[in-house]
C-alpha positions, -999 to +999 in steps of 0.1 A: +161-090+151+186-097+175+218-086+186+250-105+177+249-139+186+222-138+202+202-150+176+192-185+166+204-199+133+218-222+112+253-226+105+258-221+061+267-244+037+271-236-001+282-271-006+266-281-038+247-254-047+242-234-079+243-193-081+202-199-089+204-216-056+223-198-034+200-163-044+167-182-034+183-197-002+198-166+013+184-143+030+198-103+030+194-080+056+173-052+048+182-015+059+171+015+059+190+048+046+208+051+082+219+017+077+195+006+105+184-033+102+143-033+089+139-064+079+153-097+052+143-112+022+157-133-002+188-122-028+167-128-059+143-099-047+165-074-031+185-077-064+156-073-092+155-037-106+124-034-121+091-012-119+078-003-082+114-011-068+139+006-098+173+004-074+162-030-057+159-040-019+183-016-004+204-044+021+240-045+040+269-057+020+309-057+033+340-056+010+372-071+021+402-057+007+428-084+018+470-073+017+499-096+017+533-083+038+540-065+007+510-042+005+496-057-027+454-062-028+442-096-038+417-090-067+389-117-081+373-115-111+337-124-103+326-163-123+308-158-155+281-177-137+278-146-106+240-135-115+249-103-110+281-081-126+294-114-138+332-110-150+342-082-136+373-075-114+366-063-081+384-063-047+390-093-025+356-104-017+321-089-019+288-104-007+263-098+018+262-105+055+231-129+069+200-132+085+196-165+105+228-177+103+251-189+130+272-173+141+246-144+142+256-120+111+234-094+123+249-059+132+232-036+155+243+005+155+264-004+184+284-029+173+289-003+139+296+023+165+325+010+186+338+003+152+336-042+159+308-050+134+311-087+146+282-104+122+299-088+091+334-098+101+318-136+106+301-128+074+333-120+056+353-153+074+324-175+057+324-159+023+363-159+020+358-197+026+332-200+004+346-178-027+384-183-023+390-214-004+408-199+024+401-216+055+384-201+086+411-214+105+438-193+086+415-162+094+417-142+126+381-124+130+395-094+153+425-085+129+397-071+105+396-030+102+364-016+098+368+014+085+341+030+071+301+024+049+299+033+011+261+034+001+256+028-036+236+014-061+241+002-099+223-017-123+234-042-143+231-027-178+267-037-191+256-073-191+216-071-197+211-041-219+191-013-211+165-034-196+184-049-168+164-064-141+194-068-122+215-044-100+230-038-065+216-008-040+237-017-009+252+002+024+287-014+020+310-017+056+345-019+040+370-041+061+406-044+057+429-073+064+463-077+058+487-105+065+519-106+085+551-113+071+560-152+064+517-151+067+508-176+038+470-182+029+454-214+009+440-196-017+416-222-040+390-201-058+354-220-064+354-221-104+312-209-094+322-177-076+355-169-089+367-167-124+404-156-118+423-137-085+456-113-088+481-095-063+483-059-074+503-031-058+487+001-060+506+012-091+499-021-111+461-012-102+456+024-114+472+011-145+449-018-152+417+004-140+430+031-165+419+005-190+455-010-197+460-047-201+435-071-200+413-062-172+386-040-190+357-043-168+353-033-129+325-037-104+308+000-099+315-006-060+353-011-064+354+018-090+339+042-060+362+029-032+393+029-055+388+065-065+370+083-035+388+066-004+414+040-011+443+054-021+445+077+013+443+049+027+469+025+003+495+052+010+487+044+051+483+011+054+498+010+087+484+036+103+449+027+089+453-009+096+467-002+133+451+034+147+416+047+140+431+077+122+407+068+091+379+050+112+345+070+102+316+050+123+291+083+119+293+090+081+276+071+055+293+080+022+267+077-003+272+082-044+257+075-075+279+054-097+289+063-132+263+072-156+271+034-174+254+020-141+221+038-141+183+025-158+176-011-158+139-020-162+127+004-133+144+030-150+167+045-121+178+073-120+209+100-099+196+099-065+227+098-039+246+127-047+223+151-044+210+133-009+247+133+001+248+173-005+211+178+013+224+159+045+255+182+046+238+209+047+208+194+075+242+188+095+253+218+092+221+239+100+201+208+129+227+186+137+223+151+134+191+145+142+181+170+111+204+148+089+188+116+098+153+130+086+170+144+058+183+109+048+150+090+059+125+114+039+146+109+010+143+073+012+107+076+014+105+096-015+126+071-033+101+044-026+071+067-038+096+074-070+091+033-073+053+026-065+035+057-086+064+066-113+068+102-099+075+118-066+058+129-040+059+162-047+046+158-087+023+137-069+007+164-046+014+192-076-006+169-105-035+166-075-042+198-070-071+196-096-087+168-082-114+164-054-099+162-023-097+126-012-098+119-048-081+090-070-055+115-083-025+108-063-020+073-075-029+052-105-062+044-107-072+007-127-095+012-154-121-016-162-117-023-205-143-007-222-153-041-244-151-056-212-180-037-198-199-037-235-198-078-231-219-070-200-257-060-214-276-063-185-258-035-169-259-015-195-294-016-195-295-009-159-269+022-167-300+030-191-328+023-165-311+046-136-305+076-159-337+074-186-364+068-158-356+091-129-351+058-104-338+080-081-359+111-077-338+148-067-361+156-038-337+187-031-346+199-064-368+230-070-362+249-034-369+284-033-343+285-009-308+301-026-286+284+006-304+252-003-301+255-040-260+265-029-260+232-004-277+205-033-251+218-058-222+216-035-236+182-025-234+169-060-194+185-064-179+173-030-196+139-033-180+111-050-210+084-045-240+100-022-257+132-037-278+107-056-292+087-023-296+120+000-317+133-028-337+106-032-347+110+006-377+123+017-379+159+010-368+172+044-352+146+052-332+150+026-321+181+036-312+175+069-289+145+058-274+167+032-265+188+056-253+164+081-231+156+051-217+192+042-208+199+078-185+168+080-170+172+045-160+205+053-149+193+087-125+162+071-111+195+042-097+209+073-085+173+090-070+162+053-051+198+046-016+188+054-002+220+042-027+247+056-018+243+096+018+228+087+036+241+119+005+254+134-006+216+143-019+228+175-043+258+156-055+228+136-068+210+166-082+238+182-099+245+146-113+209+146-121+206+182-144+238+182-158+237+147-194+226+158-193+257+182-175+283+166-185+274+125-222+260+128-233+285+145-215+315+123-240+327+097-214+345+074-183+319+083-160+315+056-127+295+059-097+307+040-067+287+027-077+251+035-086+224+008-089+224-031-111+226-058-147+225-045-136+217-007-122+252-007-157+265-026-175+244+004-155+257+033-149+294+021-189+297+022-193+278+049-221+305+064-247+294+036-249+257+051-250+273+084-276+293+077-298+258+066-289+242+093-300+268+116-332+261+099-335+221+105-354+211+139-344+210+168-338+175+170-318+172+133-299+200+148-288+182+182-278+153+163-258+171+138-239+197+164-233+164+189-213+144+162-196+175+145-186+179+180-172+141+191-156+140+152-133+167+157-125+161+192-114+126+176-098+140+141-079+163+165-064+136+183-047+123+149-034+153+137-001+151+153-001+110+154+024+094+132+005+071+111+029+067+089+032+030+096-009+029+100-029+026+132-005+009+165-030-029+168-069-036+158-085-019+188-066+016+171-081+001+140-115+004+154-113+034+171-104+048+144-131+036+122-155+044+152-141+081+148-147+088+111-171+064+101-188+048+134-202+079+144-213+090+111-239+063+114-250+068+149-257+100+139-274+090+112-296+065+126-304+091+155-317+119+125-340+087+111-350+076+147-361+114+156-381+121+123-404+098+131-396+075+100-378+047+117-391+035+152-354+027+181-348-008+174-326+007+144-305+016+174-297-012+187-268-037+192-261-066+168-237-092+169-205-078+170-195-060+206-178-024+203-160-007+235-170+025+223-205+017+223-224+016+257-236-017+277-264-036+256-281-046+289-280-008+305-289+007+275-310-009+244-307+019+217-263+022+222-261+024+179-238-012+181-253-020+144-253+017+132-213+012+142-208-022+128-224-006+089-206+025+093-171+002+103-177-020+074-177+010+046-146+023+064-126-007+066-138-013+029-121+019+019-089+017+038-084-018+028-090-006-009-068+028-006-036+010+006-011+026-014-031+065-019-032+064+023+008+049+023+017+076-008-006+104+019+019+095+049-015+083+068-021+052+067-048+029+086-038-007+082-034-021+117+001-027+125-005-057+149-017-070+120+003-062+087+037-068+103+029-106+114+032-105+078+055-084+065+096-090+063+104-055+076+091-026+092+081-006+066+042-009+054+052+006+022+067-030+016+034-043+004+038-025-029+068-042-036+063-060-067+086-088-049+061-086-022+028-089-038+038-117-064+046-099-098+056-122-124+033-148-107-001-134-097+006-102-113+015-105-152+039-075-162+047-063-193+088-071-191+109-096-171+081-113-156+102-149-157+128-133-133+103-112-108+083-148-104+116-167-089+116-161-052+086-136-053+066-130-018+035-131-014+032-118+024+011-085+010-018-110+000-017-125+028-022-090+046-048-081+025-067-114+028-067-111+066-084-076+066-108-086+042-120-113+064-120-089+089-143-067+069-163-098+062-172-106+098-195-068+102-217-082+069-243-098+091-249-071+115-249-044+084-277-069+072-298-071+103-292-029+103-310-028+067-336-054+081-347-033+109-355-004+081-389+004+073-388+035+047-381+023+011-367+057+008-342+052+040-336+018+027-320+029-003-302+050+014-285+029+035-282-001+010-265+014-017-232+022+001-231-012+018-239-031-013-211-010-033-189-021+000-195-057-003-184-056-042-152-039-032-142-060-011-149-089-036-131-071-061-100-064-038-096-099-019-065-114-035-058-091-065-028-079-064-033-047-081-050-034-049-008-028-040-004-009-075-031+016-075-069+018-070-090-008-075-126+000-084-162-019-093-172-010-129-197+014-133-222-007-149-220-031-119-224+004-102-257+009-121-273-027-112-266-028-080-281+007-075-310-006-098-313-036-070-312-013-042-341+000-054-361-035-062-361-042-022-343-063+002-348-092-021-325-079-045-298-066-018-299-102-004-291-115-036-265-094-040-248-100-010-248-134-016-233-135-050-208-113-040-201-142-009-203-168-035-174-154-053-156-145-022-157-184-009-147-199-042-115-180-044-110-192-007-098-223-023-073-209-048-062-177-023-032-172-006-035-186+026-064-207+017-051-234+038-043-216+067-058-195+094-069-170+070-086-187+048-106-207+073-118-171+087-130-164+053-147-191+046-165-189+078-174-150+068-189-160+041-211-192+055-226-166+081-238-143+050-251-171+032-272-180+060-280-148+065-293-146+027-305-169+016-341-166+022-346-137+007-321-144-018-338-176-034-372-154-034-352-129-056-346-155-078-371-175-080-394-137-092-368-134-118-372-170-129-409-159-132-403-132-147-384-148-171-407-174-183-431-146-187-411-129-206-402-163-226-442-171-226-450-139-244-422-134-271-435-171-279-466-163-286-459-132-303-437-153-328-463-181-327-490-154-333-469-139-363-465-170-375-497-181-380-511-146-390-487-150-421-497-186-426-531-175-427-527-146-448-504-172-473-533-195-476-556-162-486-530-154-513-541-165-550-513-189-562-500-189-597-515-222-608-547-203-601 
């Protein structure tokens, strides 16, 4: 956003227009807590107080309080039409600065710190036009006085009721004016912005704010400038108006209003006080730089406050009985239990998987008591693949579940953010030698790092390295070569701010590569040395990665066992948004999400004005209000990286092609085919910004059931779940741009892909089914005439 008038714009008119008009037309300059520009959106949104933003779209507001030679303010009372505090008395004029206006109305922090905010002082010339009448002309921009910024925020309860889904949460720059003697100004208020206007000297004013007369009702931002900082001022007009005595360009004053001003829909509550106190103190004790994180992690916490109902730190506290990396941090969306009863066939396959042993424990039974220790730890610390390492040949099995342990106990130290917190560089060096210094430590145990059955897993760490000290050679290579690269890359990110997610879509990759990527080279490597799989499962597939070697020097460089391991990671990351934003690391590409987004903040996409509540979303209360002016940019985010997922579905299905052991098949199908129905069930929903969105378990069931009926069945799979995709393509957001073309291509490429295999899937089952049909007929038909017969045997009573 540029600097003052240096961005283009348009010059404002509010000729014609109605209140409803004006709030969907104009655009409000977002800011953060340090009253730094971050963005814009409309006024409807940064003014709705309701769940996942209870104070609103915090954004820059200016108050003029205009004198006459005599020292009395001009007051308005605010139109009974103002959407927002309508009828109350307030100071002179009140509204928001611009973006993309001409002249520019956007302040940068040096303009606010030489004290000449130009673009609110243009701001304030157009909106005393527009409210009051009073010509530019009779205005002189330079003769405004900023003097200082009130940050505050109220919501509209005294006209809504306790429900409010209106309310202000602005940084306010206060300006005075004041007019020469003989100075007269053509003062006609617009009947749609002003209801009344009144001179008042300073005594007239504490009298009618006292509640005297018949001015009763006062806007919650006057009521804090009148009693915290005007009267020092009042009494010192001149010298305010004509030194910088009671200039303040550093502070930002912040309060809570009265306790009449809090609730509203979102339910807000005291905040600003208490941040006000906590950045004294950071002053006091780091200077300014400690009170800027002060006021910024506050913020933060604020937003958490909004998206998950409680704060980060009830957050972290309510999680600590969860598996780490689990869905306890934010709200997870449960499928209806009718909903999933209406669905018989996978109930029956919820029947088949658990009744008929369809998935053998090949662990099972082991003399061994560090085996028996690693199969039970297997079954606590995994969420989805205990059940398909088990299944594996016996020592095969083994090998992968140890693979598995060693990297699960390697991410508990990666994801404990409180363990190494200020020993950052002990954490690296932890990460970077763990293959070395853990795997090869028969009686290692690591103290103090993780939860729950993490902290089981990594404080008896020496019984998995004991098995593994056991594997062959060749599972052992493999497994001590990724542990290795893995933590040299986790160690890289443990002191990268990925607050805002990964810098463009090579970081994306990389990143994937490092966590996921690998897992399946090593993997494929393990399969490749058994003896089960022959080295074409190494090869390259469609898509080329840089951190993969040259195709044409080297045949076996893992390309596809990269491409199936990137799609299950960008599958996840794309489905834990907000648990990854809530965490403080998030993955979503920033190159990508802020071509989208209307400020700099990721968090933005759980905004319920950002992913269209009231529209796309139903809620349960002022859903009419949220839909007027609601964005949509979030699902447009989403959309992209799900096409972007999309595009690594044919090289995962060549990967599962080139696999020859049912048992390895499985294995690798299961995840990908749970990946694909992910993404279906996250592309353009909404509640993928709310909490965590996940595939019922009887879907769960069947598609495990199908994993094990062949690559038939996994085809078919993959090409319902593209079916479903591509139809939404032409309801989506974005379906008639660039996005949506991209998905639509996606999903042509996997129905080409399946739909051999596919239609022989179905055209079995349609055998199958007239089979089935074939017998229960003659069964009835048999029944049938076995009781005719036995009727026409029966003596009748005519007899």
């Amino acid at each position: 956003m540029a600097a003052n008038g240096e961005c283009e714009g348009q010059i404002w008119s509010g000729a014609g227009k109605t209140q409803d008009e004006l709030m969907l037309k104009d655009e409000c300059i977002l800011v953060n807590y340090m009253d730094e520009v971050i963005g814009h959106n409309n006024k409807y949104n940064c003014h709705k107080f309701v769940p996942g933003q209870p104070r609103g779209l915090l954004h820059r507001a200016f108050s003029v309080l205009l004198f006459d030679h005599e020292n009395r303010l001009l007051l308005q009372q605010r139109a009974k039409s103002k959407i927002t505090f309508p009828l109350v008395w307030t100071n002179t004029c009140c509204s928001h600065p611009l973006y993309g206006m001409k002249p520019c109305e956007v302040d940068q922090p040096e303009a606010i710190a030489q004290g000449d905010p130009k673009g609110v002082k243009a701001a304030a010339v157009r909106k005393l036009g527009h409210e009051l009448g009073i010509p530019a002309a009779e205005l002189d921009a330079s003769r405004f006085k900023f003097l200082t910024r009130v940050h505050y925020w109220a919501a509209d309860v005294g006209t809504y009721g306790s429900e409010a889904v209106w309310g202000e949460h602005e940084i306010d720059h206060i300006l005075l004016y004041r007019l020469n003697a003989g100075e007269q100004l053509s003062v006609k208020p617009n009947a749609e912005e002003v209801e009344a206007v009144r001179w008042l000297g300073s005594g007239d004013l504490k009298e009618a704010m006292a509640g005297k007369g018949d001015m009763p009702l006062w806007s919650p931002w006057f009521r804090i400038i009148k009693e915290r900082l005007l009267d020092a001022w009042w009494q010192d007009l001149d010298t305010a108006l004509t030194t910088d005595k009671y200039v303040d360009v550093t502070s930002i004053h912040r309060f809570d209003t009265a306790p009449e001003f809090h609730g509203g829909l979102g339910d807000a509550k005291p905040l600003l006080d208490e941040v006000s106190k906590a950045e004294a103190a950071a002053l006091k004790e780091g200077g300014e730089a400690q009170r800027r994180k002060v006021a910024l992690d506050a913020e933060h916490e604020d937003r958490i406050v909004g998206f998950v109902g409680r704060g980060k730190a009830e957050v972290d506290t309510s999680a600590g009985d969860v598996k780490q990396g689990g869905y306890g941090k934010v709200p997870t969306h449960k499928i209806p239990k009718l909903d999933q009863l209406m669905r018989p066939l996978e109930i029956i396959s919820a029947l088949r998987l658990k009744c008929t042993g369809l998935l053998e424990n090949n662990i099972k039974g082991q003399t061994d008591e560090d085996i028996e220790f690693c199969d039970d730890m297997l079954g606590k610390v995994s969420r989805s693949f205990a059940a398909v390492i088990r299944q594996l040949p016996t020592q095969l099995s083994i090998d992968i579940c140890i693979f598995y342990l060693v990297l699960r106990a390697l991410d508990t130290v990666e994801d404990d953010m409180e363990a190494y917190k200020g020993r950052e560089s002990d954490k690296q060096a932890e990460l970077i030698s763990f293959g070395e210094k853990r795997l090869t430590d028969p009686n290692c145990s690591i103290t103090g790092v993780g939860a729950a059955d993490e902290r089981t897993l990594v404080e008896n760490f020496g019984r998995v390295a004991r098995v593994f000290a056991k594997l062959s050679e060749g599972s052992r290579e493999v497994i001590r070569n990724i542990t290795d690269k893995m933590g040299a890359g986790m160690a890289e990110y443990v002191s990268a701010d990925l607050a805002q997610g990964t810098l463009d879509q090579a970081a994306y990759n990389r990143y994937c590569h490092m966590v996921a990527g690998l897992v399946g080279e090593g993997l494929t490597r393990i399969f490749v040395s058994s003896g089960m799989e022959s080295s074409e499962l190494a090869g390259q597939g469609e898509q080329v990665w840089s951190f993969c070697a040259d195709p044409k020097k080297e045949a076996a460089n893992l390309g596809l066992a990269n491409s199936m391991g990137l799609f299950l990671q960008k599958t996840n990351i794309i489905r834990d948004y907000l648990e990854d934003y809530v965490d403080g690391r998030a993955f979503w590409p920033q190159s990508v999400w802020k071509s989208y987004a209307n400020s700099n903040d990721l968090g933005e996409f759980a905004l319920p004005t950002s992913h269209g509540a009231g529209k796309l979303l139903p809620v349960k209360a002022g859903g009419e209000v949220l839909a007027k002016g609601v964005g949509v940019q979030a699902l447009l985010c989403l959309n992209d990286l799900v096409a972007d997922a999309l595009e690594l579905v044919p090289d995962s299905l060549e990967y599962l092609e080139r696999v020859s052991t049912p048992a390895i098949y499985r294995f690798c199908a299961i995840p990908q085919v749970m990946a694909i129905a992910t993404l279906a069930a996250c592309f353009d929903n909404p509640l993928v910004f709310t909490g965590v969105v996940k595939i019922r378990k009887g879907l769960t069931a069947r598609l495990i059931v199908a994993c094990c009926d062949g690559p038939n069945a996994v085809h078919f799979w993959f090409r319902q779940f593209a079916e479903e995709i591509l139809a939404q393509t032409k309801t989506c957001v974005g379906a008639d741009g660039p996005v949506g073309k991209r998905l639509e291509k996606s999903c042509h490429r996997i129905l080409e892909r399946t739909q051999k295999r596919s239609e022989a899937w179905s055209g079995k089952q349609t055998q199958k089914r007239l089979v089935v049909g074939a017998v229960t007929a003659l069964a009835v038909s048999s029944l049938f005439v076995g009781t005719s017969l036995q009727n026409q045997r029966r003596p009748t009573p005519f007899c």
